[in-house]
N, C-alpha and C positions, 0 to 999 in steps of 0.2 A: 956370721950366721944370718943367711936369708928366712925371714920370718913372710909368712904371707899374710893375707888380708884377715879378720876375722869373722865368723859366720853367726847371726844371731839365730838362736836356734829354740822353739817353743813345741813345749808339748803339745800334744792337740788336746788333751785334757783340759785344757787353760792353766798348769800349774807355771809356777815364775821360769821366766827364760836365761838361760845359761853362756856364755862365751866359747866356743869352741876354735883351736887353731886349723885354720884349711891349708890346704896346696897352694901356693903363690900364684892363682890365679892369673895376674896380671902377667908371668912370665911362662904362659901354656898355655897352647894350642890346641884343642878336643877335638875328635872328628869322631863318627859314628856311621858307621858303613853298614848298609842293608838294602836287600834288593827290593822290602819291604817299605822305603822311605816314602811318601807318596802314593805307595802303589799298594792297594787294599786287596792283600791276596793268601794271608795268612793269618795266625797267631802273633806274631812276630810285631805287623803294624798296628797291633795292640798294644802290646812291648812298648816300642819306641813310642807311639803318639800319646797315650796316657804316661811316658815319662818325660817327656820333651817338658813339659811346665817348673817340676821340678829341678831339671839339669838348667834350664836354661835360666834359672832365676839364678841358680847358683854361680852359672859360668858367665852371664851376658854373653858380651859379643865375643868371647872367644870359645862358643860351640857349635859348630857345623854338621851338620846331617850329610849324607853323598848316599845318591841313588838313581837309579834309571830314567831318563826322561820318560815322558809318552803324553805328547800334545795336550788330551785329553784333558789327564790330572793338571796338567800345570795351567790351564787354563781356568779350572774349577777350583783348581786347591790353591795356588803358588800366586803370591803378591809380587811380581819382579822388581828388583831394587839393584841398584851397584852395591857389589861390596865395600866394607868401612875399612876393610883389615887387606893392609898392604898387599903383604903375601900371596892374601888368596887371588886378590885383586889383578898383581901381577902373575901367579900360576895361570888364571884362568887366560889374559891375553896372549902368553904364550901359545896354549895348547889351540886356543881358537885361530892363532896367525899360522900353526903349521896343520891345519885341517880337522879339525876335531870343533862340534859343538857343544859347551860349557855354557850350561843356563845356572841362575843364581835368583834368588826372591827371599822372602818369607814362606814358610809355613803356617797354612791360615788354623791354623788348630791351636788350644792354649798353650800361651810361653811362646808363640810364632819365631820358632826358631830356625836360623838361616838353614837352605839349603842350597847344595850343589848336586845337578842333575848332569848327566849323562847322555849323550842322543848317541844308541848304540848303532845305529842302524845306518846312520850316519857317516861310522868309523870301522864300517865292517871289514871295508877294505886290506885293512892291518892283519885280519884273522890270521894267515897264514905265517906272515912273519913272528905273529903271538904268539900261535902255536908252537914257534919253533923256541923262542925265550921261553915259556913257557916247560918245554922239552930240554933243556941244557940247565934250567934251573931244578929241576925236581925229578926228570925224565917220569914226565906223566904224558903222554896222549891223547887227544881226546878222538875220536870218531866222527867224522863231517855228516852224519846223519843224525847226531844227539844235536840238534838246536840247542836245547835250552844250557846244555853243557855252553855250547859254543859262545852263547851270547853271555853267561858266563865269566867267562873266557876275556873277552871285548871288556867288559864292566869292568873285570879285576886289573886289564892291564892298561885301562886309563886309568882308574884309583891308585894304581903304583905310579905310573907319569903323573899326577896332581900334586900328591904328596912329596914327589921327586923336587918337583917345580917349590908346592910350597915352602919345604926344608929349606933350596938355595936360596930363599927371600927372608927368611922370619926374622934375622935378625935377631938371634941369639935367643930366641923364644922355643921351649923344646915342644916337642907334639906328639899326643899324643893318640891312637888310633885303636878304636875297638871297631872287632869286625864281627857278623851274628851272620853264623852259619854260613854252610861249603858256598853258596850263593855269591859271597862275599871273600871268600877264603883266597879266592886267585889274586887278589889285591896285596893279600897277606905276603903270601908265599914270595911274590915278586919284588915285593917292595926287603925283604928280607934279604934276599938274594942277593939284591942290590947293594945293600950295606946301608939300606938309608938311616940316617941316626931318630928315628924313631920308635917311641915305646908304643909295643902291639899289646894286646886281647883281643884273642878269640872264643867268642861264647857258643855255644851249641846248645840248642832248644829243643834238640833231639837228634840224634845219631840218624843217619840216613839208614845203614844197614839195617839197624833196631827196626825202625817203621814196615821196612819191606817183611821181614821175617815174623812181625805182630801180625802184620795183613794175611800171612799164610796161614795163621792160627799153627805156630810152634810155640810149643811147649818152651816159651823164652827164656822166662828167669830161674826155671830150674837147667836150664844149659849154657848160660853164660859162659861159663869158662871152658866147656866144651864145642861150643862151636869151631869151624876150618874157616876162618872168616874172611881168607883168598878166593878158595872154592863159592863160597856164600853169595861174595857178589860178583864172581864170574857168574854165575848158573843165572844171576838175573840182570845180569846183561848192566849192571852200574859200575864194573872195576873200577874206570876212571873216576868215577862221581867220587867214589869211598876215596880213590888215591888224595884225589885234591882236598876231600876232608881231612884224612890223615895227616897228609903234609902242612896243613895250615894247622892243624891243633901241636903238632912237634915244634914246626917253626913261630910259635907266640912265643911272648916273655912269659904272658902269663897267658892260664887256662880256666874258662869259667863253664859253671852251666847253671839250669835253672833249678835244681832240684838235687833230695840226696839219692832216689832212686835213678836220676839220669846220672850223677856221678857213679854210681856204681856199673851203670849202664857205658858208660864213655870209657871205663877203665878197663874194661873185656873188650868193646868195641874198638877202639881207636888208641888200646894203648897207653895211656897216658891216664893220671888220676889228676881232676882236676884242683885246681892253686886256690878256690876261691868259688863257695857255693851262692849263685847271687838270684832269689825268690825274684819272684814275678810280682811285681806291685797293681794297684789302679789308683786313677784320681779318684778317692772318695768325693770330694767337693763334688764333683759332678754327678754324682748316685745321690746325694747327702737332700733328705726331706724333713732333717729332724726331727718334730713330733708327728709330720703328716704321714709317714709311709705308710700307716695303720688304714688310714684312710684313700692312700692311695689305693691297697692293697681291694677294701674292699668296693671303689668305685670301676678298676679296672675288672674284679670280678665280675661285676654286675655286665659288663662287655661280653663275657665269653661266658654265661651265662644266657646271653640272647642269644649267641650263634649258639649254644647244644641246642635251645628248644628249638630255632627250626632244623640244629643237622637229626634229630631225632622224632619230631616233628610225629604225630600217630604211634609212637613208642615212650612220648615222653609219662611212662606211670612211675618214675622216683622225683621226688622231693629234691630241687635245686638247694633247697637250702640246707640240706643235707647230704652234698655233692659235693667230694672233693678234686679238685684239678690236679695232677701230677702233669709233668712235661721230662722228655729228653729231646738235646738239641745238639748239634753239630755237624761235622762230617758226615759223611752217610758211610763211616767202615764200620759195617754190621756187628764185628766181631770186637774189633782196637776202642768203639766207642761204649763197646758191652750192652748194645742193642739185645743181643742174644740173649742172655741171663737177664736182664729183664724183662723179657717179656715171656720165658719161663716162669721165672716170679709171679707177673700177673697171672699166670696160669693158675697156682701155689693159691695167691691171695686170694683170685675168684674162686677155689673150691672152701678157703677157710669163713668167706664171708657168706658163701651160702648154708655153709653146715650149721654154724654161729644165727642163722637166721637175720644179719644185720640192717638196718635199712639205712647203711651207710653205700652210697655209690661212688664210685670211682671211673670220672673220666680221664683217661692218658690220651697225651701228647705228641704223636712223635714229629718235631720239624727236623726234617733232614732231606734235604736236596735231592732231586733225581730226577731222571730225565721224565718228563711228559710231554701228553697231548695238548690240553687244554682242559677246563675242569669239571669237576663230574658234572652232569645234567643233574641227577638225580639230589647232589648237593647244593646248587645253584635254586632248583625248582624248593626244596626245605628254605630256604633265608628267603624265596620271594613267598611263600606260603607263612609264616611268619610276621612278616609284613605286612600281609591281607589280614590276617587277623588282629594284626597294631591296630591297624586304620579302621577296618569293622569298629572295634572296641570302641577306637577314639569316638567313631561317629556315635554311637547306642549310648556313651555316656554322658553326648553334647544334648543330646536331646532325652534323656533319662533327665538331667541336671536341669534343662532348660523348665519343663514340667516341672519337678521340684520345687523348683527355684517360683515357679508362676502359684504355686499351690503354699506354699508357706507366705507371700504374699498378702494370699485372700484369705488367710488366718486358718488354713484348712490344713489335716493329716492327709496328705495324697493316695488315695488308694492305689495300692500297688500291686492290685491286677490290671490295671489300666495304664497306669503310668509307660508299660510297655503294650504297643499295638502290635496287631497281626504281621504287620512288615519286620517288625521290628525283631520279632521270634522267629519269624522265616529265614530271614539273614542272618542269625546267629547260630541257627541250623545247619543252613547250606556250608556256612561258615568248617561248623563243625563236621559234616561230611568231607572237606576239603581235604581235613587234616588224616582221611583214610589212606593209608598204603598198602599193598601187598606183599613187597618186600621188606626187608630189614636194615634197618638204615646203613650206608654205605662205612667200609673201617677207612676208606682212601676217601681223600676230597679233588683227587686230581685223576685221572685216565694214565694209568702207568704205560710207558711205553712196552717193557719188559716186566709183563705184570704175571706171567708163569711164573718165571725166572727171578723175581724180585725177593732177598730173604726174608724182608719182615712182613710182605706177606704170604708167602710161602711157607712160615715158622706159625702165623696168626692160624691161616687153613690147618696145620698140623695140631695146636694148641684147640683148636675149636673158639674162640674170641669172636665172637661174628655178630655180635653188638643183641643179643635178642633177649628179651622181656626177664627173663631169669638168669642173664648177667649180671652180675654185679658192678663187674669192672667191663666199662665199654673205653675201645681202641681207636682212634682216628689217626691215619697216618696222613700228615698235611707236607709233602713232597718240594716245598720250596720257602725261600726265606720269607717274615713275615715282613708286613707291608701296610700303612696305615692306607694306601690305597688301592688295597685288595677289594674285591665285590663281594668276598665271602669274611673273611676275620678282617676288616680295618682295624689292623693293630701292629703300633713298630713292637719289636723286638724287647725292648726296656718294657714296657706298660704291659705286653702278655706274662711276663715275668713278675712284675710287682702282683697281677690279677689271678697267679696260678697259688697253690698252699704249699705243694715241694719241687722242687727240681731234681732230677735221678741221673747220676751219670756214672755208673756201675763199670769205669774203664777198666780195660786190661790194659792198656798202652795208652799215656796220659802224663809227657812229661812235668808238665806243671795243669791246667785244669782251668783256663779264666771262664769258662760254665757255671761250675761253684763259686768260683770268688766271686761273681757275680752278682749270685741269687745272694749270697752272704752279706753284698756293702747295699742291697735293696732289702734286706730283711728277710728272706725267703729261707727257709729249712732245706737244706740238700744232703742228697747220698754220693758221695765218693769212694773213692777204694783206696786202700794203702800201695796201688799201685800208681800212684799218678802224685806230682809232686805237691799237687793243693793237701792234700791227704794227710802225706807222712808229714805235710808241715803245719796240718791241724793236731792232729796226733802230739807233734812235738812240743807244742804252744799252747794246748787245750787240756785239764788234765779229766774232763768227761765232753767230750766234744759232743756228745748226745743231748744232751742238758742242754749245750746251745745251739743247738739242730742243725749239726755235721754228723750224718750219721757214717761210718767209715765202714766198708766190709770189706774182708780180709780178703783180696785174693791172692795171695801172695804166699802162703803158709797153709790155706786149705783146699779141701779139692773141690772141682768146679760145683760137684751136688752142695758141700757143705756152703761154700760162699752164696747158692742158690737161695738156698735154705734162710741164712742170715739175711739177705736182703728180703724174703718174704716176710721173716718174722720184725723187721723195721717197718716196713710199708704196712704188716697190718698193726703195729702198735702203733702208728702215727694214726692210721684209722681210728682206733680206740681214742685218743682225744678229746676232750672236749673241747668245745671252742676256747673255752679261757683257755683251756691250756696252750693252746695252741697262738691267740695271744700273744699270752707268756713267753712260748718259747721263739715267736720273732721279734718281742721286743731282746732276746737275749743276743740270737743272731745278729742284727742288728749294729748289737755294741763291738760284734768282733770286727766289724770295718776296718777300724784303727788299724788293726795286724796287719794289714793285709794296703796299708796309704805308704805310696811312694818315698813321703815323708823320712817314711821311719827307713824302708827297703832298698829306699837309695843310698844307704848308709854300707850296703857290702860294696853297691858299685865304684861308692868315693876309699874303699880295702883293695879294690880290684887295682884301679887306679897307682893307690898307692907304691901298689908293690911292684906293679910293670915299670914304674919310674925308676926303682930301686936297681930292678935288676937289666931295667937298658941303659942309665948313665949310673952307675956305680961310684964314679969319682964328684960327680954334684948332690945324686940321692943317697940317702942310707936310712935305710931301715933295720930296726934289730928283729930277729924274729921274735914274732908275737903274735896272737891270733886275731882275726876279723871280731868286728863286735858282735857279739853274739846273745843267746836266750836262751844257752844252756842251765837249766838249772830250773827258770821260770816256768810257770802253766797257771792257768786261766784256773781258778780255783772250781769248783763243781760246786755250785749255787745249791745255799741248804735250804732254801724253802721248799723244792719241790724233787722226788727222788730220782736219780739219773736217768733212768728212761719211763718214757708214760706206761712203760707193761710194768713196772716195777710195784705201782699202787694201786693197779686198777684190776676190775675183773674182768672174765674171759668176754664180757659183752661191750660193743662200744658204744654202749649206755654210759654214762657217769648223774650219781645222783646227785641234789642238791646239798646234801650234807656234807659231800666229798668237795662238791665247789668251790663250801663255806670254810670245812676248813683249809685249804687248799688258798683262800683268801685270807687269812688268818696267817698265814707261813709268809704270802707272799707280798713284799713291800715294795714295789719297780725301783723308787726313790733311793733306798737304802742297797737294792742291788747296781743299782746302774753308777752310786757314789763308787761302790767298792771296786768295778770293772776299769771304773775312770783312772783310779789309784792305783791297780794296775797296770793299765799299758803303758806308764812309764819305765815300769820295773825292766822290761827287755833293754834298753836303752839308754838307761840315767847316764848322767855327766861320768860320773867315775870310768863308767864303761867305756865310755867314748875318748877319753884322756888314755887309760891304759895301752892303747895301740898306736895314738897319737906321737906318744912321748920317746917310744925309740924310734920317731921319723924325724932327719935332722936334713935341711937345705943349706949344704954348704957350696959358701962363693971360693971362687978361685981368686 
């Protein structure tokens, strides 16, 4: 009996650390295939680079990345080094002595785990003969007008010659190769084809077909099982794209995806129900402020709290400190990312907050990408008007201060009609006629190219949202990603999020969600739906996810008015709040982190693993059947100090009085809840759990 190394393994809780038996490490090969490696062009290079730390402490030097060269990255990203590991060392001077160029480095991100790139462009020449393996192995096609098929194409069938080459070298080392997405799948397929003795996985992050058919806004998950799903992606011109996905999820050993609603999705789509449901993780360490995020929270507010007063600048009559920030961010699929319904909602909430008389204000967020000009005049002229008024101040109160300061001196009460002179009121005048406008402050910060034609403001014109004195809820659509060296919001991306109070992302197509899990390990309260895989996997692991501010609405089981409706009636109970509570409910948020750290998530990927060993060398692995570890059964209990959602205890005003505060503080202990959360997140994962699937895996020598 081959025993492999063992792995010491610590809660993040700090509870005592336990023995676990791994995979023989020292006798396997890893490899990880995506077109994503490097190249920062989806969800996906999320995926891998906040898991690279993890896998690669595990595996050392026996884990390999494979992805696209492109100069660029590898000169920004990529430390070049010669490989340590024979094999690869000898695969790569093969492929480079018969025409093919093979780069190799580090990955300069944590865990700097080796990579092998690809120079496609390089190797295009083969296309046609590709094409033709390619067609004898699967009889798939591709189209000489689909580039990105093509190139493809190039990627998959050097990944199967690499892997070809590695096998003949390893030296009785078996390997093993996970591929993410069709992107990668031609690698699969070929190498399969081929006979190479390699254990495959192929993950899918979302079904291609799925995506196209979300965009057209069909009625999806009530037609699953009725879609023609030949005709489907004939009529939009992807057959081949779906073929090569098909065929690589058939031809895996094993089958994974990121979620349970994309397993359900993959199993109408493509056929196949997947072997192995493996969540999306993040490095917490890297979000991780411990007790500062409160503080982060409200020093980046204080940020975007200067940019409204000059983007509003002569409208500013609400109360900043009674102004809450909401944001949605991502793609710009108006519909997939539920762009729509929310800002039906805000329609909803702006009539609820006026009727209520509230003097709560609401500014929303939307960053989502689109083509522009250059950016608004009228938003540019607010942040330099803004400014004038800094500097005014500063000056009025260097020389208010400096008299003061000369008059307490000479043992005197400064008279304080004097202390300001005639210059001094003129300027503060002029000052304040500056701040006049005619208009009403702009809902874009950018000059849209297609600004008829654009939905969300084309939805805002229908909605009436047009930012004016008797909204409650005002709209800014900011058209491109953020940027600490922007002239209007200097803010990356991480710090507008610790500085905002919720995050909304109301998807309808949402395989897994890193938006929320985002706001979640920075502390921040978000809305998800039980359509998207963060969701049903708060749902499954939370047993009041409101309580710790994932609020979920349902779009899956209601119809589009009701699931409207639901997210209005969140967004204005989160308004109802008081600060403590609200507080409270990100120190709660907060502690869900954990769920949601590689740590624990990488724990389906080393099940996924497992079992593709199993069933590619059957006569060295065995596994008995048994389930992945799982957190069936657990949830996050619903914290008794305070009742599951803020409308639960409070009144129709989002007033809350001081008595309700008190006792409200009286209920609630952080200390004593944050002990109990800690005690917690072991329960998904204890030692028992982790031995129980371990124990029918046996590594027998010949």
């Amino acid at each position: 009996m081959l025993r492999g190394r063992s792995l010491s393994v610590t809660s993040l809780s700090g509870l005592p650390q336990w023995e676990v038996e791994e995979l023989p490490i020292e006798d396997l090969l890893l490899f990880e295939v995506a077109w994503e490696v490097t190249n920062k062009v989806g969800g996906i290079y999320t995926v891998i680079q906040t898991k690279a730390k993890t896998t690669a402490d595990e595996w050392g030097d026996n884990y390999f990345l494979i992805g696209p060269y492109f100069e660029h990255n590898m000169k920004t990203q990529v430390e070049q080094c010669e490989p340590v590991n024979d094999a690869v060392r000898r695969a790569m001077d093969s492929m480079n002595k018969h025409g093919c160029q093979v780069h190799f480095g580090r990955w300069l991100i944590e865990g700097s785990p080796y990579v092998v790139l690809f120079d496609i462009g390089y190797s295009a020449w083969n296309l046609d003969r590709w094409k033709g393996d390619l067609w004898e192995a699967c009889s798939v096609g591709i189209p000489y007008h689909d580039r990105e098929a093509n190139d493809m194409l190039i990627f998959g069938s050097l990944t199967a010659w690499f892997l070809k080459e590695v096998t003949d070298n390893a030296d009785g080392k078996h390997v093993i190769a996970q591929f993410h997405e069709w992107q990668a799948g031609t690698g699969l397929i070929l190498s399969r084809a081929r006979k190479l003795p390699i254990a495959t996985i192929f993950t899918t992050h979302a079904t291609l077909l799925g995506r196209y058919l979300c965009a057209a806004n069909i009625d999806f998950y009530n037609h699953l099982d009725k879609f023609n799903i030949d005709k489907e992606a004939g009529e939009r011109q992807i057959y081949h794209r779906y073929c090569m996905e098909r065929a690589s999820v058939h031809c895996a050993h094993v089958f994974t995806t990121v979620s349970e609603i994309t397993a359900i999705e993959a199993e109408h789509m493509l056929k196949r129900k997947p072997d192995v449901v493996t969540p999306n993780g993040l490095n917490v360490k890297k979000f991780s402020a411990v007790h500062e995020f409160q503080n982060l929270h409200a020093m980046y507010k204080a940020r975007i709290q200067d940019f409204v007063r000059g983007h509003f600048y002569g409208h500013l009559d609400f109360d900043l400190e009674k102004t809450l920030f909401l944001f949605i961010a991502g793609r710009y699929e108006f519909s997939n990312k539920g762009a729509d319904i929310f800002l039906e909602a805000l329609s909803r909430l702006n009539f609820l907050l006026r009727v209520h008389k509230s003097d709560v204000t609401v500014v929303v967020f939307f960053i989502m990408p689109a083509k522009t000009n250059n950016f608004n005049v009228e938003t540019l002229k607010g942040q330099a008007v803004r400014k004038q008024l800094w500097d005014i101040a500063h000056s009025v109160k260097e020389k208010f201060g400096k008299k003061l300061y000369d008059a307490l001196l000479r043992g005197e009460i400064p008279d304080m009609d004097n202390i300001l002179d005639r210059d001094d009121i003129t300027i503060m005048k002029r000052a304040i006629f500056s701040t006049q406008r005619q208009s009403l402050p702009p809902v874009t910060t950018h000059n849209m190219i297609d600004d008829s034609t654009d939905p969300i403001l084309s939805t805002i014109r229908r909605i009436g949202l047009f930012n004016s004195r008797t909204d409650r809820v005002k709209v800014i659509l900011h058209p491109e990603f953020l940027s600490s060296t922007s002239p209007l919001l200097p803010m990356d991306y991480e710090e507008f999020v610790r500085g905002c109070h919720l995050g909304v992302f109301p998807s309808y197509y949402e395989p897994w969600g890193y938006t929320p899990a985002e706001c979640t390990v920075m502390g921040i309260p978000s809305v998800t739906t039980n359509l998207s895989g963060f969701g049903c996997f708060m749902q499954e692991h939370v047993a009041d996810p409101t309580a710790y501010g994932i609020y979920i609405v349902d779009r899956r089981f209601r119809s589009p008015d009701d699931s409207c409706n639901q997210l209005t009636q969140f967004l204005y109970g989160f308004c109802k709040q008081s600060r403590r509570q609200r507080i409270i409910q990100r120190n709660r948020t907060e502690r869900l982190s954990d769920l949601l750290d590689w740590r624990y998530l990488g724990r389906y990927y080393q099940h996924a693993r497992y079992l593709t060993l199993s069933r590619a060398f059957p006569d060295k692995f065995h596994m008995e059947p048994t389930s992945p570890p799982t957190t069936e059964g657990f949830k996050y209990p619903r914290p008794s100090s305070v009742p599951p959602s803020p409308s639960g205890s409070q009144v129709s005003s989002p007033q809350s009085s001081d008595v309700e505060d008190e006792e409200e503080d009286a209920r609630y202990n952080e200390e004593e809840e944050a002990e109990r959360d800690r005690l917690n997140i072991k329960s998904p994962f204890s030692p028992d759990t982790d031995k129980s699937y371990k124990q029918g895996f046996d590594f027998i020598t010949q």
